[in-house]
N, CA, C and O atoms as a GROMACS GRO file, in nm:
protein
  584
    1UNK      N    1   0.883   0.838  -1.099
    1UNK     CA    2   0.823   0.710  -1.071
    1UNK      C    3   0.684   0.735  -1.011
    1UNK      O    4   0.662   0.836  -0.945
    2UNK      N    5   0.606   0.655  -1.032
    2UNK     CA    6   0.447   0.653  -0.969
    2UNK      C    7   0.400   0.553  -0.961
    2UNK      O    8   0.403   0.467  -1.050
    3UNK      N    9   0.338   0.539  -0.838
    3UNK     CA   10   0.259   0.416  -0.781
    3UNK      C   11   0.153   0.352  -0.889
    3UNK      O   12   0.094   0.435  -0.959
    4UNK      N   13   0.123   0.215  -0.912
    4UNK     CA   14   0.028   0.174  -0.946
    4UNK      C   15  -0.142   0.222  -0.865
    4UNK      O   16  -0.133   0.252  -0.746
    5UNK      N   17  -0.230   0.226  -0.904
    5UNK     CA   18  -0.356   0.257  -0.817
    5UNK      C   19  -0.374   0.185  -0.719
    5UNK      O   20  -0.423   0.240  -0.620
    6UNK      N   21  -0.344   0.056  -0.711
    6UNK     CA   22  -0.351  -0.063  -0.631
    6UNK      C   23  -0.265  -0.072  -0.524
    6UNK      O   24  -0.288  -0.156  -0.437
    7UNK      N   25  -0.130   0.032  -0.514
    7UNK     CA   26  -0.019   0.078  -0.422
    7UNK      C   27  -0.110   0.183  -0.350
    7UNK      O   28  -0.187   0.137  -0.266
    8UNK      N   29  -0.111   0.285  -0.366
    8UNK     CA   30  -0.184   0.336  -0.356
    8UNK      C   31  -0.303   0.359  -0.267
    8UNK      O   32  -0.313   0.422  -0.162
    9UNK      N   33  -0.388   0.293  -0.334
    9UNK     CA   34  -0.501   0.267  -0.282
    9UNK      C   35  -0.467   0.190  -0.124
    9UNK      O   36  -0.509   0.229  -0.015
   10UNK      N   37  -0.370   0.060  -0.155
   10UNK     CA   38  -0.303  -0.050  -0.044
   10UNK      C   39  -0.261   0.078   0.135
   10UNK      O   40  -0.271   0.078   0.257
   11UNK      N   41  -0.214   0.159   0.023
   11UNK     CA   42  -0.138   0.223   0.149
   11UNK      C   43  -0.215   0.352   0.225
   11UNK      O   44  -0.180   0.384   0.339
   12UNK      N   45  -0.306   0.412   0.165
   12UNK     CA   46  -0.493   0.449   0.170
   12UNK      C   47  -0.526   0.352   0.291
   12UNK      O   48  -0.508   0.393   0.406
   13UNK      N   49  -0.563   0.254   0.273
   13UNK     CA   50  -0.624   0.180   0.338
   13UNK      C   51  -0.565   0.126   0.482
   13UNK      O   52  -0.618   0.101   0.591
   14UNK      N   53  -0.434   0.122   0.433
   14UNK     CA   54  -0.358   0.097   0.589
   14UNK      C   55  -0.322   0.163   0.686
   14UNK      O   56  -0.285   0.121   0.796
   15UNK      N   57  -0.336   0.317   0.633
   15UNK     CA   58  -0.290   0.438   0.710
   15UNK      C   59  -0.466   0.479   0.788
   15UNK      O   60  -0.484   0.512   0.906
   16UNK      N   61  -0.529   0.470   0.727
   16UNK     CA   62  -0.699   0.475   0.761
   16UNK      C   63  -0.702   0.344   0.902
   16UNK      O   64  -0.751   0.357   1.014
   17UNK      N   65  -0.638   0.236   0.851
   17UNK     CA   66  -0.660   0.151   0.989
   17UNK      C   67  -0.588   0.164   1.103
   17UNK      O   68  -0.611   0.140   1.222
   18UNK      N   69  -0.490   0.209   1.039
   18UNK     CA   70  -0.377   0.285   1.144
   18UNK      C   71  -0.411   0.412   1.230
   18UNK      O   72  -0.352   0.452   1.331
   19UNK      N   73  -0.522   0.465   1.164
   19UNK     CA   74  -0.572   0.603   1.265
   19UNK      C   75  -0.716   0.526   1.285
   19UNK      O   76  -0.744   0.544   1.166
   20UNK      N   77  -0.808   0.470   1.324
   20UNK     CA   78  -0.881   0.409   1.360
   20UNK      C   79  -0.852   0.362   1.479
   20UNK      O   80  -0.939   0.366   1.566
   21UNK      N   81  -0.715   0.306   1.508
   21UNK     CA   82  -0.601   0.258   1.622
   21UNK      C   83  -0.702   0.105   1.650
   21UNK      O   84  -0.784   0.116   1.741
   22UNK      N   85  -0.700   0.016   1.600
   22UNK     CA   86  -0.780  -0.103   1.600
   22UNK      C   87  -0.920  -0.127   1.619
   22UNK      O   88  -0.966  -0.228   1.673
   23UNK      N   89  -0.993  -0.020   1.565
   23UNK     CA   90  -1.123  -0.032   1.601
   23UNK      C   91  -1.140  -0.109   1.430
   23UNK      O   92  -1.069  -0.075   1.335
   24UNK      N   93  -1.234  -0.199   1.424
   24UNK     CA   94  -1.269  -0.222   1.300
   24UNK      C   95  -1.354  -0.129   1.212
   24UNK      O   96  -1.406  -0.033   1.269
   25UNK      N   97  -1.378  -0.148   1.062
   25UNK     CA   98  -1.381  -0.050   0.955
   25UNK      C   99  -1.477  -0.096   0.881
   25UNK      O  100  -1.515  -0.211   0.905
   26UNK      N  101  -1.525  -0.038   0.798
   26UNK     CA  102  -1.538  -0.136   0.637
   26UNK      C  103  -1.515  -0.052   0.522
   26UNK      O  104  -1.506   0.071   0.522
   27UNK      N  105  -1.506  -0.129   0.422
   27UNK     CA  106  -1.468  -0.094   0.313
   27UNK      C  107  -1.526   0.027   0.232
   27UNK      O  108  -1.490   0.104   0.143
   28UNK      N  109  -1.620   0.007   0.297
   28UNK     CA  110  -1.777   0.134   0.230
   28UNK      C  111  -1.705   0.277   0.346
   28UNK      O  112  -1.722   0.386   0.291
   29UNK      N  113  -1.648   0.287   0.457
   29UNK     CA  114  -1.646   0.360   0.509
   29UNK      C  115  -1.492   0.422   0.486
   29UNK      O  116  -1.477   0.540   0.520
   30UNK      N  117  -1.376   0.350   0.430
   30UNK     CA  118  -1.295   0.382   0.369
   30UNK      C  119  -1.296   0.452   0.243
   30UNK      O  120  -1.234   0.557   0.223
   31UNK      N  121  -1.378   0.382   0.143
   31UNK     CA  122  -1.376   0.426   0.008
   31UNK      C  123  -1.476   0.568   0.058
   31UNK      O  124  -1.423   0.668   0.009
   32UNK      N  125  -1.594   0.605   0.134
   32UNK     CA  126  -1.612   0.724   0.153
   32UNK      C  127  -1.554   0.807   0.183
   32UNK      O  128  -1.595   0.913   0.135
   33UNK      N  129  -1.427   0.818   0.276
   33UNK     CA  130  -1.324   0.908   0.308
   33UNK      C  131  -1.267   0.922   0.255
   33UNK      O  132  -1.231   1.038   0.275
   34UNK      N  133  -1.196   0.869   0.154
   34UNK     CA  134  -1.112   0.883   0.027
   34UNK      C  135  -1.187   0.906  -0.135
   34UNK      O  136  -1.122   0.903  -0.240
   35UNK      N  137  -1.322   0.927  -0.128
   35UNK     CA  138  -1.412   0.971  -0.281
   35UNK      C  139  -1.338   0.822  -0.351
   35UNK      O  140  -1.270   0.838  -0.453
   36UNK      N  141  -1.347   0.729  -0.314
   36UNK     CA  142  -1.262   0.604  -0.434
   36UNK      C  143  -1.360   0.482  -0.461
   36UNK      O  144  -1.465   0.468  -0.399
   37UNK      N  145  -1.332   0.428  -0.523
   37UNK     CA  146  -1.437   0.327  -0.548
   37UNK      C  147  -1.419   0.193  -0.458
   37UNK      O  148  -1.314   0.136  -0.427
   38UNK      N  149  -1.586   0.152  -0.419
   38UNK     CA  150  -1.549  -0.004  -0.329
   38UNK      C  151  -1.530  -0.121  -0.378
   38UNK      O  152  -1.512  -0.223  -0.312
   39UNK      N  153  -1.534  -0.111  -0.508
   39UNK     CA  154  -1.510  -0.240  -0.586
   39UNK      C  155  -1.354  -0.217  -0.581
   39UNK      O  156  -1.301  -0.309  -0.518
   40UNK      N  157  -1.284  -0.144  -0.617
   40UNK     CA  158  -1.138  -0.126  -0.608
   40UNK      C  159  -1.076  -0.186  -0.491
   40UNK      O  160  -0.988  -0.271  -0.476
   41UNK      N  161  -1.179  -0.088  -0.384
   41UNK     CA  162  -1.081  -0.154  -0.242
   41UNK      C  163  -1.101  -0.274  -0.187
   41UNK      O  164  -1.038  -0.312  -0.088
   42UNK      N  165  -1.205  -0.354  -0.257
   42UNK     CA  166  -1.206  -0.502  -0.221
   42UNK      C  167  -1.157  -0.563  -0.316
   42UNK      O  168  -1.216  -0.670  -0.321
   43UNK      N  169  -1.107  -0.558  -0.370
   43UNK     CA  170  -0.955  -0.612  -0.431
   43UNK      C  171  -0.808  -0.612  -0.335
   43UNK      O  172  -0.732  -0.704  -0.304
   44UNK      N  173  -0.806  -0.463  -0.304
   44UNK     CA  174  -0.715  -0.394  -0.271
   44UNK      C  175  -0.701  -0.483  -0.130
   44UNK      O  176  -0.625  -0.578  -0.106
   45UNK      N  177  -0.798  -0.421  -0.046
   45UNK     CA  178  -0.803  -0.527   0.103
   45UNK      C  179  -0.784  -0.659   0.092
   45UNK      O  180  -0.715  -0.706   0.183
   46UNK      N  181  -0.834  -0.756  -0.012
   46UNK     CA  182  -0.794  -0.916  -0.039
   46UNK      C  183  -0.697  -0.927  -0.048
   46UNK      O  184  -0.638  -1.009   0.023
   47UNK      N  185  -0.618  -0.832  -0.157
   47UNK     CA  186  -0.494  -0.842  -0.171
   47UNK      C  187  -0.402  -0.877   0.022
   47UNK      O  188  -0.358  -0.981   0.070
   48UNK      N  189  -0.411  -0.720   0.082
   48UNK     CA  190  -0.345  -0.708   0.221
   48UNK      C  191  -0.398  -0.821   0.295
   48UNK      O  192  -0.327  -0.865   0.386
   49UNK      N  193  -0.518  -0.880   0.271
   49UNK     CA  194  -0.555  -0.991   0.398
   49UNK      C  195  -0.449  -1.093   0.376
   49UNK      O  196  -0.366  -1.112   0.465
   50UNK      N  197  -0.443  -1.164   0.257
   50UNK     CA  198  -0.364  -1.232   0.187
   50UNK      C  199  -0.197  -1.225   0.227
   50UNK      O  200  -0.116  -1.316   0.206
   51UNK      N  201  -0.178  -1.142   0.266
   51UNK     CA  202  -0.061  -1.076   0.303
   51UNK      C  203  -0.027  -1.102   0.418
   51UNK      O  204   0.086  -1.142   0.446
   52UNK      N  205  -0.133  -1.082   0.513
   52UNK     CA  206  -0.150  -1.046   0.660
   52UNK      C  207  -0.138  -0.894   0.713
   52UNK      O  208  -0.134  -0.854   0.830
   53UNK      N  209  -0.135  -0.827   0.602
   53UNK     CA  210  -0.139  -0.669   0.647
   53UNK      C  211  -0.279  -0.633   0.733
   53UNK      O  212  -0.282  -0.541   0.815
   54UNK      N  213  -0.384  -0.710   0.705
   54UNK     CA  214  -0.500  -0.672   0.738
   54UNK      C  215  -0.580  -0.823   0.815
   54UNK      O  216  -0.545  -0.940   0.807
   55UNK      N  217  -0.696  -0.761   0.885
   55UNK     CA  218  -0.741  -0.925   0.910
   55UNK      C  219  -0.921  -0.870   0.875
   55UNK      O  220  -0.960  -0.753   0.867
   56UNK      N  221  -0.972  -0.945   0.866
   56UNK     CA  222  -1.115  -0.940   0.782
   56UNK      C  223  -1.179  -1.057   0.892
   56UNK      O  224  -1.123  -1.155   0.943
   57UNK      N  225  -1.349  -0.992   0.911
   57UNK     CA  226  -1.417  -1.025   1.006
   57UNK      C  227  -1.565  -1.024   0.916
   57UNK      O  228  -1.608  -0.911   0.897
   58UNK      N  229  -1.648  -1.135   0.857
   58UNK     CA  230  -1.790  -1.087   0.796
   58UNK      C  231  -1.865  -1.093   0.898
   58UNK      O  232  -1.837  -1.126   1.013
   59UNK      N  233  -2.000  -1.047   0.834
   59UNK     CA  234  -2.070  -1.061   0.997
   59UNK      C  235  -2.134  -0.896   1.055
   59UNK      O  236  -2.060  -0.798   1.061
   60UNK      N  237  -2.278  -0.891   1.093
   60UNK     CA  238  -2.285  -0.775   1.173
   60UNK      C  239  -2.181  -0.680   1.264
   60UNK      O  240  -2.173  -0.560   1.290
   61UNK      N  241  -2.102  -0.807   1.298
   61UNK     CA  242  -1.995  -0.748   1.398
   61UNK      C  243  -1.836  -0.764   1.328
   61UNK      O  244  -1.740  -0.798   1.398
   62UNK      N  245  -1.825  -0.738   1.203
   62UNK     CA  246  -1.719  -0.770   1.095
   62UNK      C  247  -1.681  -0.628   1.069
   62UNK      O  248  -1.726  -0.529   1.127
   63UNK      N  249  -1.605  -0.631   0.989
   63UNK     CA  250  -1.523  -0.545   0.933
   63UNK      C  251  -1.382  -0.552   0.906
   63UNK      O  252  -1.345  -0.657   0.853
   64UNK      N  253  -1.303  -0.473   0.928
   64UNK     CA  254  -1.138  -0.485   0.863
   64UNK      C  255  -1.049  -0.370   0.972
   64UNK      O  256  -1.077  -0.258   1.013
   65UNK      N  257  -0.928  -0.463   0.994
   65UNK     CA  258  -0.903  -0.370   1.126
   65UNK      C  259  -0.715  -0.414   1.059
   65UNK      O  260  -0.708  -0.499   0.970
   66UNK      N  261  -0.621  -0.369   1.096
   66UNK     CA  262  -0.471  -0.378   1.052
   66UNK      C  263  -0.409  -0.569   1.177
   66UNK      O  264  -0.426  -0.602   1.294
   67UNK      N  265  -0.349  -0.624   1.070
   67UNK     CA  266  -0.352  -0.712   1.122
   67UNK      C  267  -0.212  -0.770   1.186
   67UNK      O  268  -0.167  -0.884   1.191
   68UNK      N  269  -0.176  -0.675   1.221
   68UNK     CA  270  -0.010  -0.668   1.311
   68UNK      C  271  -0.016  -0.479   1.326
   68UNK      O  272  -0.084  -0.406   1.256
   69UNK      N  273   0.085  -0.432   1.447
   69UNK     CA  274   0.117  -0.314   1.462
   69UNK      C  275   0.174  -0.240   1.381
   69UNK      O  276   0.268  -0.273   1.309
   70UNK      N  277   0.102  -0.095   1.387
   70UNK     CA  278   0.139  -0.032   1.224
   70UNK      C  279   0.329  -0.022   1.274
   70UNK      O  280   0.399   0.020   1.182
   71UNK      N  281   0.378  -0.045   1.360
   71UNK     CA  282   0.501  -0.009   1.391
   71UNK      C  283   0.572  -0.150   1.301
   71UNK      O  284   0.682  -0.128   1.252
   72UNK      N  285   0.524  -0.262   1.285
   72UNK     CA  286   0.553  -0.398   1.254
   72UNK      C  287   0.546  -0.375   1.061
   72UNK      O  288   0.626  -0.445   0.999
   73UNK      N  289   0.482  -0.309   1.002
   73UNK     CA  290   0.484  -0.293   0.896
   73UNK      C  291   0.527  -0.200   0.764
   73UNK      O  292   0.477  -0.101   0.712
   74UNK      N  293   0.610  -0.258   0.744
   74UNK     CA  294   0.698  -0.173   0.636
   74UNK      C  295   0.642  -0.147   0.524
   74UNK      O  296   0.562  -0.224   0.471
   75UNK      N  297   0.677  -0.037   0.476
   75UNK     CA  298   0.595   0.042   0.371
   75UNK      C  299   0.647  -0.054   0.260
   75UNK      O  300   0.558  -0.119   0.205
   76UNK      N  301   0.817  -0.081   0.203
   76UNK     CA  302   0.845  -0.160   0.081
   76UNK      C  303   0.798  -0.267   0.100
   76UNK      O  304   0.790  -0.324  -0.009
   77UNK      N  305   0.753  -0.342   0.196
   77UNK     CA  306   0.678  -0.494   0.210
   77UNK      C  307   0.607  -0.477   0.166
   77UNK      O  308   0.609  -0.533   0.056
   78UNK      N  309   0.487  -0.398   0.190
   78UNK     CA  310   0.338  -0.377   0.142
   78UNK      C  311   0.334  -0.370   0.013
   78UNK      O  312   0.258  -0.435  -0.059
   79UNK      N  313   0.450  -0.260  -0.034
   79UNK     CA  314   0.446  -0.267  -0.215
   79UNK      C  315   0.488  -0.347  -0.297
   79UNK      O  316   0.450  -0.352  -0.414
   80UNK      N  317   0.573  -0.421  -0.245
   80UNK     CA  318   0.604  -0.560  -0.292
   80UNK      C  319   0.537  -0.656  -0.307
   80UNK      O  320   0.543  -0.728  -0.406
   81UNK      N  321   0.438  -0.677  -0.179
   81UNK     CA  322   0.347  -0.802  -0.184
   81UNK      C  323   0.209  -0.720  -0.276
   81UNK      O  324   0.150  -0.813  -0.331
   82UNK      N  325   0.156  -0.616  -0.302
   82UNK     CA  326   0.063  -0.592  -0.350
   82UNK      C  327   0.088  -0.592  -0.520
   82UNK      O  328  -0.010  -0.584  -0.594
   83UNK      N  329   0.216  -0.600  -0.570
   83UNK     CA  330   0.247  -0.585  -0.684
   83UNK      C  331   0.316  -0.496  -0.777
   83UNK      O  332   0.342  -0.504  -0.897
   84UNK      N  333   0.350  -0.368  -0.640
   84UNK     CA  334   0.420  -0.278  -0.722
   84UNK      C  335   0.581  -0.378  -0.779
   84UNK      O  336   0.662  -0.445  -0.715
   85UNK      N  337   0.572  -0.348  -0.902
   85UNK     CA  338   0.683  -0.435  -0.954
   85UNK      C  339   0.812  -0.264  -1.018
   85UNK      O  340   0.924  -0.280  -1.067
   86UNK      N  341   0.760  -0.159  -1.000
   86UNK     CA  342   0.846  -0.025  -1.109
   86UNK      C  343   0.897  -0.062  -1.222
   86UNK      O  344   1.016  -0.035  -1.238
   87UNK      N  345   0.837  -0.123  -1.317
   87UNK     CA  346   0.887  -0.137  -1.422
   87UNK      C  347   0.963  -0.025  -1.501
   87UNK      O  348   0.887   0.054  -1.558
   88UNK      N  349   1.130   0.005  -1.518
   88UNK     CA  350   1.148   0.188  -1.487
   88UNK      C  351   1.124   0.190  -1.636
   88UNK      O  352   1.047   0.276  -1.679
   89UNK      N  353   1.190   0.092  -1.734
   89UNK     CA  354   1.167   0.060  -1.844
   89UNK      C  355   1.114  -0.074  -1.962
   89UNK      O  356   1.114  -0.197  -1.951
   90UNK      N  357   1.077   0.007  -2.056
   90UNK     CA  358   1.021  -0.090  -2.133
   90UNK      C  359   1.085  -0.284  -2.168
   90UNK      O  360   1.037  -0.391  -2.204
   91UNK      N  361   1.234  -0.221  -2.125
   91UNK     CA  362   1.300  -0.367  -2.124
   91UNK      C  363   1.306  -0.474  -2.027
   91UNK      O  364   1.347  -0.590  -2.032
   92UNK      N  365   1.231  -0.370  -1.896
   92UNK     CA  366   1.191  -0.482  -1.796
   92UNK      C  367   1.104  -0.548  -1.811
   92UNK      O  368   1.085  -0.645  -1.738
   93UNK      N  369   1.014  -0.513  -1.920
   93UNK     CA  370   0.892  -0.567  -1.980
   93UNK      C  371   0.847  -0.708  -2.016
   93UNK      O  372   0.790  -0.809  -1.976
   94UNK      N  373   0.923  -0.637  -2.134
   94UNK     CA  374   0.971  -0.721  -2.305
   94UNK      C  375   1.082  -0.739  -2.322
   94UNK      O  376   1.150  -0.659  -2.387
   95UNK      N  377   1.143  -0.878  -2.254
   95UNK     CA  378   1.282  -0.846  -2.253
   95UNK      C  379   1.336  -0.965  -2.370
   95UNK      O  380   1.280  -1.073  -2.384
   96UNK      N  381   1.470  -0.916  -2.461
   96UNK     CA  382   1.486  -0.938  -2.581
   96UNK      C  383   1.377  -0.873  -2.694
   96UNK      O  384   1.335  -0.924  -2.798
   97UNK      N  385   1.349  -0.742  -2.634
   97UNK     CA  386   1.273  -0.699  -2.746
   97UNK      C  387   1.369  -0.550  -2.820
   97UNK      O  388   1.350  -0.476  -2.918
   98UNK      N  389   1.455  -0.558  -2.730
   98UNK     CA  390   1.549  -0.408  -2.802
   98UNK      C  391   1.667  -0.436  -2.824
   98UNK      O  392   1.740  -0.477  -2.732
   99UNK      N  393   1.714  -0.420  -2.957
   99UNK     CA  394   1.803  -0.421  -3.042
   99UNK      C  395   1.963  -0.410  -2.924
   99UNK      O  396   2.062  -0.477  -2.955
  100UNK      N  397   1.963  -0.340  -2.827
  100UNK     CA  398   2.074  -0.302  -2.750
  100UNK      C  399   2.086  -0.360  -2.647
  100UNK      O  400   2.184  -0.336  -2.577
  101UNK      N  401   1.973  -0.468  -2.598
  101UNK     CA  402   2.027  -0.517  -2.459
  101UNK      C  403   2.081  -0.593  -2.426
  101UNK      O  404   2.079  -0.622  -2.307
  102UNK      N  405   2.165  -0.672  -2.528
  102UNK     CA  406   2.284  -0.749  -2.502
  102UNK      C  407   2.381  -0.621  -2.437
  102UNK      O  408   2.374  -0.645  -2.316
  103UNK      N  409   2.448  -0.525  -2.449
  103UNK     CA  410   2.501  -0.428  -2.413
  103UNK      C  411   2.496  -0.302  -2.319
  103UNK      O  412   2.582  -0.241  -2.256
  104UNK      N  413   2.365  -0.287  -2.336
  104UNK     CA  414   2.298  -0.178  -2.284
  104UNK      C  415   2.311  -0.162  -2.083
  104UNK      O  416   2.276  -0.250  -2.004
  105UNK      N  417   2.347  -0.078  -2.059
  105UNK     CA  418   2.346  -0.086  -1.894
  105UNK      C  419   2.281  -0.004  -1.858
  105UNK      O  420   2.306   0.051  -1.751
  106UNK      N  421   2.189   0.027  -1.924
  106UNK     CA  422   2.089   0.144  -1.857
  106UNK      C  423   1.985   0.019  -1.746
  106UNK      O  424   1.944   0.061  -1.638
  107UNK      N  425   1.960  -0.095  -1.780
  107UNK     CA  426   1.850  -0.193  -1.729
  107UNK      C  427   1.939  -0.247  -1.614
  107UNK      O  428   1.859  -0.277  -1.525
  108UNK      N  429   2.095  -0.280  -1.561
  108UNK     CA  430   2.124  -0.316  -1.446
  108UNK      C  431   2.125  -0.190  -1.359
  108UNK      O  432   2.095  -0.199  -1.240
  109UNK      N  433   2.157  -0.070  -1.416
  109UNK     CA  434   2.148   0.048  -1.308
  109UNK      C  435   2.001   0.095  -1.307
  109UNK      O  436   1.986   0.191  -1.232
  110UNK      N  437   1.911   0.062  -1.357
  110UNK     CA  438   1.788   0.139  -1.249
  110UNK      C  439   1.761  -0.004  -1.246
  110UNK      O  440   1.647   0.001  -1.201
  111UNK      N  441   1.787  -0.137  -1.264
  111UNK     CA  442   1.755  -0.254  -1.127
  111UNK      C  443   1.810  -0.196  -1.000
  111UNK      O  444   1.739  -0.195  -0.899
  112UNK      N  445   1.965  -0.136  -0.998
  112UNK     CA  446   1.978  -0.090  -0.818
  112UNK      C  447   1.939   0.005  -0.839
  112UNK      O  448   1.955   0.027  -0.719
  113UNK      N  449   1.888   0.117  -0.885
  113UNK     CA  450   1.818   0.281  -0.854
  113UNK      C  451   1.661   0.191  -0.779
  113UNK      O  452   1.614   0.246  -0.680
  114UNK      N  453   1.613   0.101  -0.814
  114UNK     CA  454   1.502   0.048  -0.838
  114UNK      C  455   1.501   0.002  -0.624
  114UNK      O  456   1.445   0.046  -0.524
  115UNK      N  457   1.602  -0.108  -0.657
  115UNK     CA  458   1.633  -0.179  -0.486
  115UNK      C  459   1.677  -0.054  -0.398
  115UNK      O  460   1.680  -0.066  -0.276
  116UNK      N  461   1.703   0.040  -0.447
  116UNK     CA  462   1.753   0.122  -0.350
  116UNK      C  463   1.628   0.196  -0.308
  116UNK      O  464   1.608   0.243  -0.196
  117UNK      N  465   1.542   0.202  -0.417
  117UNK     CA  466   1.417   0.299  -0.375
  117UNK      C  467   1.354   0.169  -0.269
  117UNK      O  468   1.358   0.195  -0.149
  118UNK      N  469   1.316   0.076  -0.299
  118UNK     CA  470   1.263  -0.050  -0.215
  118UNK      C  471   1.348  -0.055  -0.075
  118UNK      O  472   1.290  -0.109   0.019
  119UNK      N  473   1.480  -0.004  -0.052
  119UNK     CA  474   1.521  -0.028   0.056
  119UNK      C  475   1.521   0.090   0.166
  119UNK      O  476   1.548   0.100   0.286
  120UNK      N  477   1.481   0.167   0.070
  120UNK     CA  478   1.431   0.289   0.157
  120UNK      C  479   1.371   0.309   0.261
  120UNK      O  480   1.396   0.342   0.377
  121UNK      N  481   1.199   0.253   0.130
  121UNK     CA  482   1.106   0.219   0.136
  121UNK      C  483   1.087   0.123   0.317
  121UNK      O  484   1.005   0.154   0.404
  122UNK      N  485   1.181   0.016   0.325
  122UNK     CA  486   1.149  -0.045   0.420
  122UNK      C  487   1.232   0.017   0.556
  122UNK      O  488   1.246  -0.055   0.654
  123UNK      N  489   1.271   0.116   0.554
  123UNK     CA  490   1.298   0.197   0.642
  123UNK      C  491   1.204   0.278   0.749
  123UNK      O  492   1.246   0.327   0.854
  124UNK      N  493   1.059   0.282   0.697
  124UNK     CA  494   0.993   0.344   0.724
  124UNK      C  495   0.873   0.267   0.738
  124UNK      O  496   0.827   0.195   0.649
  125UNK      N  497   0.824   0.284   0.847
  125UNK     CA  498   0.690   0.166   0.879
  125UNK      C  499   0.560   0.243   0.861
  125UNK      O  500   0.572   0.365   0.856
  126UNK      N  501   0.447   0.193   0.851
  126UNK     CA  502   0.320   0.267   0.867
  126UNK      C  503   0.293   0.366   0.947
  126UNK      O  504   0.233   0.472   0.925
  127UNK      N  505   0.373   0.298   1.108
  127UNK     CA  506   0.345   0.418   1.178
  127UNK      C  507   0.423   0.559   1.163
  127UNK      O  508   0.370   0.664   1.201
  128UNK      N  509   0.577   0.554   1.094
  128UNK     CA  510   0.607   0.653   1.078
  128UNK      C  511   0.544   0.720   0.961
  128UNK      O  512   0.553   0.841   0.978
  129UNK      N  513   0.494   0.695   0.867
  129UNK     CA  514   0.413   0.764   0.743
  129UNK      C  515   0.286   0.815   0.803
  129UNK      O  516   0.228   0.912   0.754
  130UNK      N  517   0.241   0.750   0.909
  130UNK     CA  518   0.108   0.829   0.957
  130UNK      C  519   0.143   0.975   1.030
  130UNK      O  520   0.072   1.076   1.039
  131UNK      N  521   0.223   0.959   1.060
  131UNK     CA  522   0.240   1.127   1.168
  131UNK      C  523   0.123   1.098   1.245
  131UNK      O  524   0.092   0.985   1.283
  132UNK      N  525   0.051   1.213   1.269
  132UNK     CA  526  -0.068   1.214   1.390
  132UNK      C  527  -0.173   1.159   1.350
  132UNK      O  528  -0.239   1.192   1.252
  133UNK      N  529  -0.205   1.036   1.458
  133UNK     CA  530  -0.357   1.008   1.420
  133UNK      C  531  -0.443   1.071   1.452
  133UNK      O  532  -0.548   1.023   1.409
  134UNK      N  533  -0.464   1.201   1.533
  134UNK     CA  534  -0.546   1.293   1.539
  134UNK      C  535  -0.585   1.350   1.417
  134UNK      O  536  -0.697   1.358   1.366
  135UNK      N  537  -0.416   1.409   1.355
  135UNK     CA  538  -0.471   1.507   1.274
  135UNK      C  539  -0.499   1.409   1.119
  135UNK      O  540  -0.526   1.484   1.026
  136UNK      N  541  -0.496   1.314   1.095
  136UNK     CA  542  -0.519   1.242   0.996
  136UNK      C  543  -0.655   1.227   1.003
  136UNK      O  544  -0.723   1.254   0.904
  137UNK      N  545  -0.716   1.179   1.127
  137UNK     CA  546  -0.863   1.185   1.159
  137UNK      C  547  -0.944   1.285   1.119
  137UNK      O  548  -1.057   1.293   1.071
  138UNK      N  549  -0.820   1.392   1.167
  138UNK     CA  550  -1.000   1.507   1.133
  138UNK      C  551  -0.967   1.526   0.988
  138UNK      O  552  -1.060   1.540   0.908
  139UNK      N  553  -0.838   1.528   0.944
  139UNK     CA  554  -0.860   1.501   0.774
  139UNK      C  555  -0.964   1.445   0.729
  139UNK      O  556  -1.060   1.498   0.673
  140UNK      N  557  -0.942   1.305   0.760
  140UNK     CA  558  -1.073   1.238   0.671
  140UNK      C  559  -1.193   1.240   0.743
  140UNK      O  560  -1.299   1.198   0.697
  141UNK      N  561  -1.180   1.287   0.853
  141UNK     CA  562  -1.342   1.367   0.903
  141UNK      C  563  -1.379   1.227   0.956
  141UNK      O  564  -1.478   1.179   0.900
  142UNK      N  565  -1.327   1.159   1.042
  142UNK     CA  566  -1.359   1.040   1.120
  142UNK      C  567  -1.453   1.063   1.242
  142UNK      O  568  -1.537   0.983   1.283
  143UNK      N  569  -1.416   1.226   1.309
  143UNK     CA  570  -1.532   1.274   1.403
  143UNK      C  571  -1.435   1.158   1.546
  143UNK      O  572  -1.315   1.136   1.537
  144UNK      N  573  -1.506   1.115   1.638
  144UNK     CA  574  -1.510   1.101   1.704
  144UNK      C  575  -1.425   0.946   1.752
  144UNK      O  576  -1.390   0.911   1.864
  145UNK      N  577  -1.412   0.883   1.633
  145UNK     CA  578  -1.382   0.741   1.607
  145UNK      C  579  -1.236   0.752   1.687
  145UNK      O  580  -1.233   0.671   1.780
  146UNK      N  581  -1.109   0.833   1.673
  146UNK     CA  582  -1.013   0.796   1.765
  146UNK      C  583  -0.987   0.899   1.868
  146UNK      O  584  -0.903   0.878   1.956
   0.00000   0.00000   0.00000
């Protein structure tokens, strides 16, 4: 299974605000730490504001900061509301498009292989996926910021 770019990217962005520890951001200073594009992540961030994962400030004194405690936010929420849908197969697609799925039970068992990965998923909050915000920092070479 593999993330959409937009998962991805979503969870990029939240772990970055999460080692920041509420200082505000912007988008230009994210997509530099990660080599990614800023047209992407302002999608990506609309998406989470929309959500309430994030809260958005324009303005000299603006930017983008996590908009509840990374302890408050679950990783399968985030992928849910951003769109990861795992389509595992083509019949989750196009459905009535294969000859066998009146019968076929391959499509109710990875629906639960599917919820089970999602329930995992919400087992685990932002803050536990971050490990150290130190050492995440000097990863992306934040310098001095937390």
């Amino acid at each position: 299974m593999r993330f959409k770019k937009q998962s991805d990217y979503a969870l990029r962005v939240l772990m970055y605000l999460a080692t920041v520890q509420g200082d505000s951001t912007t988008i230009k200073e994210i997509a530099q730490s990660f080599g990614i594009s800023q047209n992407h992540l302002m999608k990506v961030v609309q998406s989470l504001r929309q959500s309430g994962f994030v809260k958005t400030q324009r303005g000299n004194k603006g930017g983008i900061r996590l908009g509840q405690p990374a302890e408050q936010i679950k990783i399968g929420q985030v992928l849910r509301k951003v769109g990861e849908q795992n389509e595992l197969a083509e019949c989750f697609i196009q459905v009535g498009q294969c000859k066998i799925d009146r019968i076929c039970q391959l499509k109710p068992a990875l629906a639960k292989a599917n919820d089970a990965f999602f329930e995992v998923l919400d087992g685990y909050s932002l803050a536990d996926i971050l490990g150290s915000p130190r050492a995440m920092s000097d990863l992306l070479r934040l310098g001095t910021r937390v």
